[in-house]
Structure formats: C-alpha cells, structure tokens
N, CA and C of each residue as an Amber inpcrd file, in Angstrom:
protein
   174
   2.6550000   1.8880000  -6.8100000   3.9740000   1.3130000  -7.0130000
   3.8590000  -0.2000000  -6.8450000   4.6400000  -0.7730000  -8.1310000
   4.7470000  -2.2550000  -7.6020000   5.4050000  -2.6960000  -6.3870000
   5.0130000  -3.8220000  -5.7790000   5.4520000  -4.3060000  -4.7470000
   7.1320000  -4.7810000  -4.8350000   7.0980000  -5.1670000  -5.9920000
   8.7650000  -5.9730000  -6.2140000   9.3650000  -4.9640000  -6.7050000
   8.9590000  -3.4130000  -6.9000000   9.8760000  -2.4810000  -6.9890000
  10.8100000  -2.2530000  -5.4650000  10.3160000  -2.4760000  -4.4500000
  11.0280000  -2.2620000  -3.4690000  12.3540000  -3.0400000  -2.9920000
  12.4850000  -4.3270000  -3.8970000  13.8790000  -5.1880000  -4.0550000
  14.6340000  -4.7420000  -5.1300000  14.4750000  -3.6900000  -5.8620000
  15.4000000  -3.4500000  -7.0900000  16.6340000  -2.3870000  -6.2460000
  17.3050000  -2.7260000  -6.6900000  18.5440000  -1.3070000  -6.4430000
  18.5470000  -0.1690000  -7.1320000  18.7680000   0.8230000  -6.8880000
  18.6020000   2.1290000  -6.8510000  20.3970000   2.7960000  -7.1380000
  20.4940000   3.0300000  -8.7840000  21.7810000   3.9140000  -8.7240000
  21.4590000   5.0360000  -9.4190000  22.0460000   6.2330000  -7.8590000
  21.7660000   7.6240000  -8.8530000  23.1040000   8.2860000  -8.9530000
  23.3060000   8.5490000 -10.2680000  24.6710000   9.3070000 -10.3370000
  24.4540000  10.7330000 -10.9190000  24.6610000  11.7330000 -10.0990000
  24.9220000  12.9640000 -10.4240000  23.9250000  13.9060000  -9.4230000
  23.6760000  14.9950000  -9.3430000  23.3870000  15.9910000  -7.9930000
  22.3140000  15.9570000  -8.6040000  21.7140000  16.1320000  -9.8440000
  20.3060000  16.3870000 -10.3600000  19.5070000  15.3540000 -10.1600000
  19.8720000  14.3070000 -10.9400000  19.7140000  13.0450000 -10.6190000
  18.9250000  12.5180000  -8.8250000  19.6620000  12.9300000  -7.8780000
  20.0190000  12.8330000  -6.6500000  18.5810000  13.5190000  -6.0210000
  18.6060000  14.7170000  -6.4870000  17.4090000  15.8210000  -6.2140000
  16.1660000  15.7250000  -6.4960000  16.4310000  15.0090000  -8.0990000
  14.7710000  14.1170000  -8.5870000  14.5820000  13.1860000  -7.4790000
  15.4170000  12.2570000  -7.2920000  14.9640000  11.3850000  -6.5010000
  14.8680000  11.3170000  -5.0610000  14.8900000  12.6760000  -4.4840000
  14.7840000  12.8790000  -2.8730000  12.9470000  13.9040000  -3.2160000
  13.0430000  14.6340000  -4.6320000  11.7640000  14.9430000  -4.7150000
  10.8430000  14.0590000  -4.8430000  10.7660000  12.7250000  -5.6690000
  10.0670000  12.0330000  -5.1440000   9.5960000  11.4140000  -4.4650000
  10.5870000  11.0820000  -3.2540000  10.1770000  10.4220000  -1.9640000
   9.0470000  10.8930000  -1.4680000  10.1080000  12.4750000  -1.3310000
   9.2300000  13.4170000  -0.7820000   7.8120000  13.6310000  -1.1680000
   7.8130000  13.8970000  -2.3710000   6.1090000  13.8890000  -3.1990000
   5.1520000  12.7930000  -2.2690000   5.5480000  11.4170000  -2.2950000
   5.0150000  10.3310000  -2.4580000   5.1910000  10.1070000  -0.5630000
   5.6310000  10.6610000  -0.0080000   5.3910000  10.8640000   1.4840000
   4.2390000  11.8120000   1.8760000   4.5110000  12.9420000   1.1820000
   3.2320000  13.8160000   1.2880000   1.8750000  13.3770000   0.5140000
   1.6890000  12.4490000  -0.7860000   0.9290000  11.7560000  -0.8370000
  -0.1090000  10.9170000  -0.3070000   0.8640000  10.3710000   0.6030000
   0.2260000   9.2330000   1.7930000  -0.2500000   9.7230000   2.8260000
   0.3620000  11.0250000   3.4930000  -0.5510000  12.0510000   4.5680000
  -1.5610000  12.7500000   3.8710000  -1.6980000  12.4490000   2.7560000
  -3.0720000  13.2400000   2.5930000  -4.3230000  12.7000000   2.1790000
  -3.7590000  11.3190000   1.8970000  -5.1160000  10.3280000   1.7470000
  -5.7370000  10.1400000   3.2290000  -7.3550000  10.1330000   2.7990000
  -8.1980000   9.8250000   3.8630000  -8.4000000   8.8860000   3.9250000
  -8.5750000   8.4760000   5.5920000  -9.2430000   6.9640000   5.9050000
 -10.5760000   7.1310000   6.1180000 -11.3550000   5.6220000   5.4710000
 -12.6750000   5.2500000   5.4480000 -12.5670000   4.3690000   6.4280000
 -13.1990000   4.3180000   7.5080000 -13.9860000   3.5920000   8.3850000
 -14.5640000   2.2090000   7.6740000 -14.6360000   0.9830000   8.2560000
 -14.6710000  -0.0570000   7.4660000 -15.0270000  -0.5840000   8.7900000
 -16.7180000  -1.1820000   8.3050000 -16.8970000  -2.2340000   9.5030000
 -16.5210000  -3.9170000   8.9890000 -15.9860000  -4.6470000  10.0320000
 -15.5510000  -5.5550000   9.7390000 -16.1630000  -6.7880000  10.8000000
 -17.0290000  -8.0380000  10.3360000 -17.5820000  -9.1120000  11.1670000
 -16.4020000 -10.6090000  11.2160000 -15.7450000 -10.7470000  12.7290000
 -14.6240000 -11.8510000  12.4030000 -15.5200000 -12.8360000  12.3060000
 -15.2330000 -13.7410000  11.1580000 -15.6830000 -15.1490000  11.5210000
 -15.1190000 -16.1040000  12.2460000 -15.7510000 -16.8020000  13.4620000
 -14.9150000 -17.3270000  14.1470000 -15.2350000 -18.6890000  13.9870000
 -16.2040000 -18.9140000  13.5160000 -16.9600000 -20.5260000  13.6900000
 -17.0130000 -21.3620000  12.5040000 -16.3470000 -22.3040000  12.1600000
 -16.5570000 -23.1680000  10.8020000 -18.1750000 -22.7750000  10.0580000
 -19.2990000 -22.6320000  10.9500000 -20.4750000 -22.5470000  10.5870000
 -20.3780000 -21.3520000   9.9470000 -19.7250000 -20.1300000  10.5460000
 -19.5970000 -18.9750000  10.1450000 -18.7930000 -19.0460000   8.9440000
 -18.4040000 -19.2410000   8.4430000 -17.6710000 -19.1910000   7.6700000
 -18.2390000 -20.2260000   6.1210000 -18.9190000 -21.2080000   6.2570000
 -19.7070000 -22.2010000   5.4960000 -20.8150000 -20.9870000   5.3880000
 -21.5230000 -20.3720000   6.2190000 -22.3470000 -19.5760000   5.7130000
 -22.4390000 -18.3830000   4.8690000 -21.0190000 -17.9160000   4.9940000
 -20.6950000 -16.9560000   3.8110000 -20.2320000 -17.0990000   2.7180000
 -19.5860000 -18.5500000   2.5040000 -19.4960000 -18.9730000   1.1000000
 -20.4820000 -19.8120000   0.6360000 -21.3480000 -20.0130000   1.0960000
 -22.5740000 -21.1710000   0.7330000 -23.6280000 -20.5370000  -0.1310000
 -23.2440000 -21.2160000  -1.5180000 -24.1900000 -20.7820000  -2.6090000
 -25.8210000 -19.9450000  -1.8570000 -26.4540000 -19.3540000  -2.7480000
 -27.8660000 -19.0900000  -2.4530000 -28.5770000 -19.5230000  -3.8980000
C-alpha cells in the first residue's frame, strides 16, 4: 500500500460496501501476522572515520 493512501478519506455507502471494507482490513491484518521476521545483523557507525570508510571508493 502506498504511503499517502493513508491521508485519503474513506466513503463507504451501503452494508456491502461496509463488509468489503471491514474484510479487508481484516485480510491485510492477518497478512501482517503471518509474515516472518529475518534477523538482520546491523554495525552502528559511530565515528566520522567509520563512516568515510564505508563510503570510500575502492
């Protein structure tokens, strides 16, 4: 989903209407509990040097 979908307004008129769109929440909630997390090692750079050394051509 786009990000700037979440500032648009939302009009639902009618019970069907209403039902699609509580099924999709729903879908797209159960979506997100079922993706797995990957473990991701991560090194902070803390030092100007550190940091010159990871963008510094080879």
């Amino acid at each position: 989903m786009a990000t700037s979908s979440i500032f648009n307004n939302i009009h639902i008129s009618g019970e069907s209407s209403c039902l699609s769109f509580l099924d999709a929440v729903e879908a797209s909630e159960k979506a997100a509990k079922d993706r797995k997390r990957v473990p991701v090692k991560v090194k902070e750079l803390r030092t100007k040097d550190e940091i010159k050394a990871v963008f510094k051509k080879k």
